[in-house]
Each structure stands twice: as C-alpha cells, then as structure tokens.
C-alpha positions as CSV (number, residue, x, y, z in Angstrom):
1,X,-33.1,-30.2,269.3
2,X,-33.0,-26.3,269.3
3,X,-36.6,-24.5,269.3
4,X,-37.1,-20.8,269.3
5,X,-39.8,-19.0,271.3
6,X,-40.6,-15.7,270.4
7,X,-40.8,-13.8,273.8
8,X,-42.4,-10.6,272.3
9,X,-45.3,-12.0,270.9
10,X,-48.8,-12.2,272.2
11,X,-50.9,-10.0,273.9
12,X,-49.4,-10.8,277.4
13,X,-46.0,-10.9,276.2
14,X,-43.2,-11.1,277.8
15,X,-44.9,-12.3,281.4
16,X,-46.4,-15.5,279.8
17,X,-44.1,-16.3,277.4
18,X,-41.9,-16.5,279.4
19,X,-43.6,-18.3,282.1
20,X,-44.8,-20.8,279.5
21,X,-41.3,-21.2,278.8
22,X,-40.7,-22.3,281.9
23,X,-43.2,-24.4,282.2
24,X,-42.1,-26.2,278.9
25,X,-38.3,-26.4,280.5
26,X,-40.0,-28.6,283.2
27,X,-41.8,-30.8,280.7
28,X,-38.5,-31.1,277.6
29,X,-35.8,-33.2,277.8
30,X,-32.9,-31.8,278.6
31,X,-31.4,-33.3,274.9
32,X,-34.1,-30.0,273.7
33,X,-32.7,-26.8,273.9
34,X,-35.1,-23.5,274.4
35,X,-33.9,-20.3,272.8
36,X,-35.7,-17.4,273.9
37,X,-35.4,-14.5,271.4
38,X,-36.2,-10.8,273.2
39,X,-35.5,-8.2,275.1
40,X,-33.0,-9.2,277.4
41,X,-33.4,-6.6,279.8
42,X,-37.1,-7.7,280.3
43,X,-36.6,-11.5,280.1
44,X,-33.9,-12.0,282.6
45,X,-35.6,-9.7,285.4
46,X,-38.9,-12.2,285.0
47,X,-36.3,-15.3,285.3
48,X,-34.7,-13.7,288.6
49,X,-38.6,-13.4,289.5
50,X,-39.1,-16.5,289.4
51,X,-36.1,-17.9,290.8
52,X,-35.0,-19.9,287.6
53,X,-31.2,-20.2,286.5
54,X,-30.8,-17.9,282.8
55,X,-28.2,-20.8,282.0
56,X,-31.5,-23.0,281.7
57,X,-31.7,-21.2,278.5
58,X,-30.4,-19.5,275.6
59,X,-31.2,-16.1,275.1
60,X,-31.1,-13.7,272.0
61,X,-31.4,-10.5,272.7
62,X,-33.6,-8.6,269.9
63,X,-34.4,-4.2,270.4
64,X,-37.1,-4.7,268.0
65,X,-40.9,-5.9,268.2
66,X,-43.2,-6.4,265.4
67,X,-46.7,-5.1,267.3
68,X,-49.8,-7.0,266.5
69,X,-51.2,-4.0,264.6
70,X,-48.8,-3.3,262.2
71,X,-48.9,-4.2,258.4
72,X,-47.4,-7.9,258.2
73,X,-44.5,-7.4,255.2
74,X,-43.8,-3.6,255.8
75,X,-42.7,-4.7,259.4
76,X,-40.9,-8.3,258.8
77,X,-38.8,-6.0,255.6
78,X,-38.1,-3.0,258.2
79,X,-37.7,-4.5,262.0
80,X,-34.8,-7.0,261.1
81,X,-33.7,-6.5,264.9
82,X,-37.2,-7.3,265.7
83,X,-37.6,-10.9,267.9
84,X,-39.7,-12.5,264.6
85,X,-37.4,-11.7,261.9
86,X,-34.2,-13.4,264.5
87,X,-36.0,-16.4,264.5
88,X,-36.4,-16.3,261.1
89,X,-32.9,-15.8,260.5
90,X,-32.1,-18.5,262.9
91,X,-34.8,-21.1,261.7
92,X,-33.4,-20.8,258.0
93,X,-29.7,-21.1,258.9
94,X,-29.8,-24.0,260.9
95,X,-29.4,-22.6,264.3
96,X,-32.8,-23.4,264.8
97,X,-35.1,-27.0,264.5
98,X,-38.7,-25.0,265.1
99,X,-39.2,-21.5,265.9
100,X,-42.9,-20.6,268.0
101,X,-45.0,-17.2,268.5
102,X,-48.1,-16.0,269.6
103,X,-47.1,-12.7,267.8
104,X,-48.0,-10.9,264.7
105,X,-49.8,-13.8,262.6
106,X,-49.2,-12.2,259.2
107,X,-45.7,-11.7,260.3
108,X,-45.0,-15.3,260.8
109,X,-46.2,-16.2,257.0
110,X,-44.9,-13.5,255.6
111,X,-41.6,-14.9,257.5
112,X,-42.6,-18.6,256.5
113,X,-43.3,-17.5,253.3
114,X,-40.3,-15.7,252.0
115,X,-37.7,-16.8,254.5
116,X,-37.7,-20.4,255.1
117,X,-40.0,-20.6,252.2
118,X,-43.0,-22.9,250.6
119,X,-41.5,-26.4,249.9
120,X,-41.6,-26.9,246.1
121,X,-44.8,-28.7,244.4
122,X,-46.9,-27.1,247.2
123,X,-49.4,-24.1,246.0
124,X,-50.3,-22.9,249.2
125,X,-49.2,-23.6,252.8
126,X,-52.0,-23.8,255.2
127,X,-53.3,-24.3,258.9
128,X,-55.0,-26.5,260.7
129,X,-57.5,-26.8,263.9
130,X,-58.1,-29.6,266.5
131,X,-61.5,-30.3,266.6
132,X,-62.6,-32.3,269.7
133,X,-64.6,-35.6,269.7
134,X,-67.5,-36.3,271.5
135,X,-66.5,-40.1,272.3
136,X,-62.6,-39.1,272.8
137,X,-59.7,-38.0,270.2
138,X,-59.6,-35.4,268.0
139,X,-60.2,-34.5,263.8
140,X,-58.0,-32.2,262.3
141,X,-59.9,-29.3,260.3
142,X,-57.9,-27.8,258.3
143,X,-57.0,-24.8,256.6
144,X,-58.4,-22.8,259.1
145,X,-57.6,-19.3,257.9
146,X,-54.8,-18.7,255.6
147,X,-56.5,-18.9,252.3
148,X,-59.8,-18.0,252.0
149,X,-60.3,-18.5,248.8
150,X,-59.2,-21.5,247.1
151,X,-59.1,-23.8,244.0
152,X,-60.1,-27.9,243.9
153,X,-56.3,-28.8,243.7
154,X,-55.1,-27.0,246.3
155,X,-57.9,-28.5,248.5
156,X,-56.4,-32.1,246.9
157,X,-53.3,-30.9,248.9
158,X,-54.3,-30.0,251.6
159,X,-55.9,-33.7,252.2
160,X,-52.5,-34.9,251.3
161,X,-51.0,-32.1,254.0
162,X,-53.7,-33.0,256.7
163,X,-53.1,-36.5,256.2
164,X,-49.1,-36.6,256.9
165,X,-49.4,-34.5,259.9
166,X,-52.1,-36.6,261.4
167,X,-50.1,-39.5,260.7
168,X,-46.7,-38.6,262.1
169,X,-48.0,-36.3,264.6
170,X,-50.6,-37.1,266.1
171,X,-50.4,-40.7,265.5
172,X,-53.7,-41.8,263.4
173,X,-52.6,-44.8,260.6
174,X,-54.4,-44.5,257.7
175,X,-56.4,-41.4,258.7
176,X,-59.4,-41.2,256.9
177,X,-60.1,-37.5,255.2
178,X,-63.6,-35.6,254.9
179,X,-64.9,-32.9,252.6
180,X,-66.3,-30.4,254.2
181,X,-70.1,-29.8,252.4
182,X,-73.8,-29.1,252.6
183,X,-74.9,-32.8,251.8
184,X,-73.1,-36.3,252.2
185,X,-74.0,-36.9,248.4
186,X,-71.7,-36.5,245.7
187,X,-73.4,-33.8,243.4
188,X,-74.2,-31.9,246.6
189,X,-72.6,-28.1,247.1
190,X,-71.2,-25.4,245.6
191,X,-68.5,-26.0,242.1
192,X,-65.8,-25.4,244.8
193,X,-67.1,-28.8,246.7
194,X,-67.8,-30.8,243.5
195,X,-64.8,-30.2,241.5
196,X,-62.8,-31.2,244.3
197,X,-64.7,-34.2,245.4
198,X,-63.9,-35.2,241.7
199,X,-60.3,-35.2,242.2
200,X,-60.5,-36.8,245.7
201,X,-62.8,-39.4,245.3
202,X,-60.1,-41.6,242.8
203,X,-56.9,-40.7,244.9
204,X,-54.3,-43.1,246.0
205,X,-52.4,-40.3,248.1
206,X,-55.1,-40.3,251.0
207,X,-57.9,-42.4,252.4
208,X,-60.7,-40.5,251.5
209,X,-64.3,-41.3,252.9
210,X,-66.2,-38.6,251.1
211,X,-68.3,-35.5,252.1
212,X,-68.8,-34.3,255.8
213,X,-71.2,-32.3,257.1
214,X,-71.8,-29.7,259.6
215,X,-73.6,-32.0,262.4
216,X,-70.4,-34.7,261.7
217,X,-67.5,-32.2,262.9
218,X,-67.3,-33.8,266.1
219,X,-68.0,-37.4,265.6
220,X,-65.9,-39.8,264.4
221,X,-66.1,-40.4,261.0
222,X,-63.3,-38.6,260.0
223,X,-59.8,-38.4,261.1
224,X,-59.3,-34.9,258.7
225,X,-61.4,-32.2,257.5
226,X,-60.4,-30.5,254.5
227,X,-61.7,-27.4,253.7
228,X,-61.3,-23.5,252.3
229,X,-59.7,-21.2,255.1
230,X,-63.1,-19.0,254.8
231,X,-65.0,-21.6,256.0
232,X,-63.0,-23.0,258.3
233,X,-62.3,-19.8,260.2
234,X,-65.8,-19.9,260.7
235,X,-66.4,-22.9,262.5
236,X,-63.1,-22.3,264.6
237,X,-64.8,-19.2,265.6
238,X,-67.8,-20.8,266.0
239,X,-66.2,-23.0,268.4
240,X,-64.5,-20.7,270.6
241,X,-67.6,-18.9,270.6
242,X,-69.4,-21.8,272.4
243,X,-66.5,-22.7,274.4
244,X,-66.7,-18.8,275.6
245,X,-70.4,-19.0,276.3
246,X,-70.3,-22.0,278.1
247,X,-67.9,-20.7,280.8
248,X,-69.7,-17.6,281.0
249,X,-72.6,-19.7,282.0
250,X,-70.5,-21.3,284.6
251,X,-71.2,-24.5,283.1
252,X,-68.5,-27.2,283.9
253,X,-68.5,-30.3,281.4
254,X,-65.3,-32.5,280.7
255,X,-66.0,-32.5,277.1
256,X,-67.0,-28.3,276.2
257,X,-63.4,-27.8,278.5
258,X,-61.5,-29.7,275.7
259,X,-62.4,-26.7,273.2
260,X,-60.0,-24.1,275.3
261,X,-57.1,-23.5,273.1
262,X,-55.0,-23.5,275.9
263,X,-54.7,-27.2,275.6
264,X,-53.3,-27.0,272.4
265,X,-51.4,-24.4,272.3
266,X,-50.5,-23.9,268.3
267,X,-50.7,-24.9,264.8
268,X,-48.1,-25.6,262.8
269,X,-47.8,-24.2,259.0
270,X,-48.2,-27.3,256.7
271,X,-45.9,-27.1,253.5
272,X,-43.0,-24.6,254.5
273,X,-39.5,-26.0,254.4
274,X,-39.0,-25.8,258.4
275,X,-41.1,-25.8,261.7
276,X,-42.8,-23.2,262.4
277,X,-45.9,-22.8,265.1
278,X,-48.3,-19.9,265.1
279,X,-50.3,-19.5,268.9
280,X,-53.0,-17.5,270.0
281,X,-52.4,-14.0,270.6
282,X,-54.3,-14.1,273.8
283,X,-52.1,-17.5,274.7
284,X,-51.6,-17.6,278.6
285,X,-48.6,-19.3,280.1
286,X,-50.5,-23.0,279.6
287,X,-51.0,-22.4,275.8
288,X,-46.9,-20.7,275.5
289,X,-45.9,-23.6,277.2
290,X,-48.0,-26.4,275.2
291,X,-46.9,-24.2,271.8
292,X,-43.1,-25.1,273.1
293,X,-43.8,-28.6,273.3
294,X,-46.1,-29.0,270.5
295,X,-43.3,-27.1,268.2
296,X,-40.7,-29.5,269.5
297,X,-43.4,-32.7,268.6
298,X,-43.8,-31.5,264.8
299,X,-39.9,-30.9,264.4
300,X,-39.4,-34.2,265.9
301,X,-41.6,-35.8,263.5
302,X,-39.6,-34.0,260.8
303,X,-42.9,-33.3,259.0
304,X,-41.7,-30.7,256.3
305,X,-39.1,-33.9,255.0
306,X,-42.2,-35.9,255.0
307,X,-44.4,-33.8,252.9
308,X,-41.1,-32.7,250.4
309,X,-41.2,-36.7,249.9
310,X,-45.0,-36.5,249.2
311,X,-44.5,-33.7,246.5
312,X,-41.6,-34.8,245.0
C-alpha cells in the first residue's frame, strides 16, 4: 500500500507533517509505503533533524504550494507543481492507494472532484464527523460541511454512504442510521426532514431507526447521523467549541478529551473513486500522524469499490 501525505498543507506545515509522518512510519507496517510530496529542500533538513533515514520514505519533490487563502479551483488549475495537485496526479494514476492533507480544503474537492472524480450514481460526495459517546464508541455525523444545502435523495445517500463506511471501517454490523430533527415524530421538522424521512423510513439499503434529536447526539441510539452539511458544521463547531472551553477551564475529564480532533485525525470523502483524507488545518504532529493511518485504514477497506457496488 502506497499513501501520499501532503507535506505543505496545514498551518504548521512542513514541521508537523512531517513529524506526524514519522510518527505514522513507527505505527505502519512496513508492507505500507509513505510518500511525502513537498519541498525537498525543507523536508529532508527536518529528517536529518530528527535523525531519521530519508530512505524510510519516498519523497516527491513539488516547488509549488496551494496556500490556505487562495481561491480553491483557480489554484488546483494554475499550481500543477503545487504538492496537492502531485498527489492528485499520483492518486488517479495508480501510483498512489490514498493521498492525505491538512491543506487547502476546497483544494482537495476541487481535486476529488474533477481529478479522481465522483463515482457514478452518487449526486454529491460528502464528509463525515466522529461524534463521541458518553458510554464508549463513537456515531458518525455526517455530511459535516460540504453541502450545505441539500435535497431528500441525496440525504437517502448519504445514509447509504454513512452506513458502508461505518461498516467496513469502523467496524459496526448493521449500523443503525438517524435523522437528524427537531422531534422524534414522524411529521416533525422542516419539508427538508419530512421528505426525507419518507424515503428513509421503507428502505432496504440501510437500518434506519428514524429521527434523532439534538440531546441524542451522544448516546447510543444511533450508529449514523445523517444530516445537511449546514447543520452539521454547526454542531461540529459546537463541539470543538466545548471541547475548547473545557480546557480553557483546566478541566480534565476522560470523556470531554475524546472530542480533541487530534485523535482522529481526518475524514475521508465518501463517494469519490479513490482515497482521499481531508485533516485539520491546525492538525499537530498527533492528528498528521493519525490522518496517515486513518487514510491507510479507509484504503484498506477499499471503501470507494464498496460504495460503486452500492450504486451500481
């Protein structure tokens, strides 16, 4: 297995993504390669920092960076030499089995989107969130930000999408999938809510249980969480929000330090034809190393070829 790390990308690039790269050499088998893709000249001086053998690696060099700023499509098009739109290359040639950054986040679907492309039958791709429980585990929430606005059959999908990957991923048999709402009861919500539940509440493709709210996201009644990406960035923010006030309170508690991001590491992007993992841009050399790994987990489970057999 060959997964690319994009070494430019993330507000503490290249210091921590390269450490985390390091880290995640310790942790991979040695049958999974990691390709870093960057500026040589400032990757290999961090390696001889650190005492660590280059050979450990595979490095491609790239003289271009697509900055966190910068408009998404106009810089994929233009920066081709840029350490994004390599791994793209890479990732849709074969010379890559997952590519990973913490870089530009409307580079890396514009690149998803137009490179390696949306597998066919899918209407939109989306993300997804971790959402801890109280009594152990975690519920996927998901999409969490690509499209925030959204029609009832694309939510269908995305139950269908959240279901797969919390099957082959992370491991849940016959996960059972939420609607995110205002009420438990059918006819409760918005036309966005009801129209979908209407489509969901027949459905052979997924287990669902029927409406979740608010006060349920951390229990464990569902195994998914399907909702729009308006809403759902909203309660991931909400999250880190708490998570951020609780350590700024210098409160310790086992369960509120399972919310740090960190942990996790990335998302991958459901219903794209390869592996591809979007990180934090404030990712630390824990969450670059945990986005390696995780990366190397969804290409393992060959998710894409499991949700092109869904949609076929």
């Amino acid at each position: 297995m060959r997964i690319g790390i994009d070494i430019m990308g993330g507000d503490y690039a290249p210091s921590a993504t390269v450490l985390g790269a390091i880290l995640a050499r310790k942790e991979l088998p040695e049958t999974c390669t990691i390709v870093l893709i960057g500026d040589q000249t400032k990757i290999l001086p961090l390696l001889e920092q650190g005492n660590i053998d280059p050979a450990l690696f595979e490095i491609v060099h790239s003289d271009e960076i697509i900055e966190m700023g910068e408009h998404p499509a106009k810089a994929f098009a233009k920066k081709q030499n840029s350490s994004i739109a390599i791994g793209f290359q890479m990732l849709s040639t074969g010379k890559l089995d997952g590519f990973a950054s913490a870089g530009n986040t409307g580079a890396m679907l514009v690149g998803s989107m137009y490179t390696v492309k949306v597998i066919p039958g899918i209407i939109r791709p989306c993300i997804s969130s971790v959402m801890p429980r109280l009594l152990g585990g975690d519920s996927i929430l998901l999409d969490v930000g690509i499209n925030a606005d959204c029609r009832p059959d694309v939510l269908y999908q995305y139950a269908v999408l959240g279901s797969i990957y919390a099957e082959f991923v992370h491991g849940v048999k016959n996960p059972k999938i939420g609607l995110l709402n205002i009420g438990s009861e059918e006819e409760k919500g918005n036309l966005l809510s009801r129209s979908t539940y209407e489509l969901m509440k027949n459905s052979n493709d997924f287990n669902f249980i029927g409406n979740i709210e608010g006060n349920e996201l951390f229990g464990d009644r569902a195994d998914v969480i399907v909702t729009d990406g308006f809403t759902g960035n909203v309660v991931l923010k909400e999250a880190e929000a708490f998570y951020s006030l609780i350590k700024k309170r210098k409160i310790e508690d086992e369960y509120f330090n399972r919310f740090n991001f960190e942990i996790y590491g990335g998302t991958p992007i459901l219903g794209i034809n390869s592996t591809v993992v979007i990180g934090h841009g404030v990712s630390n050399d824990t969450a670059i190393k945990n986005m390696i790994i995780h990366t190397s987990e969804v290409a393992e489970a060959q998710i894409n070829m499991k949700i092109k057999e869904a949609f076929q």
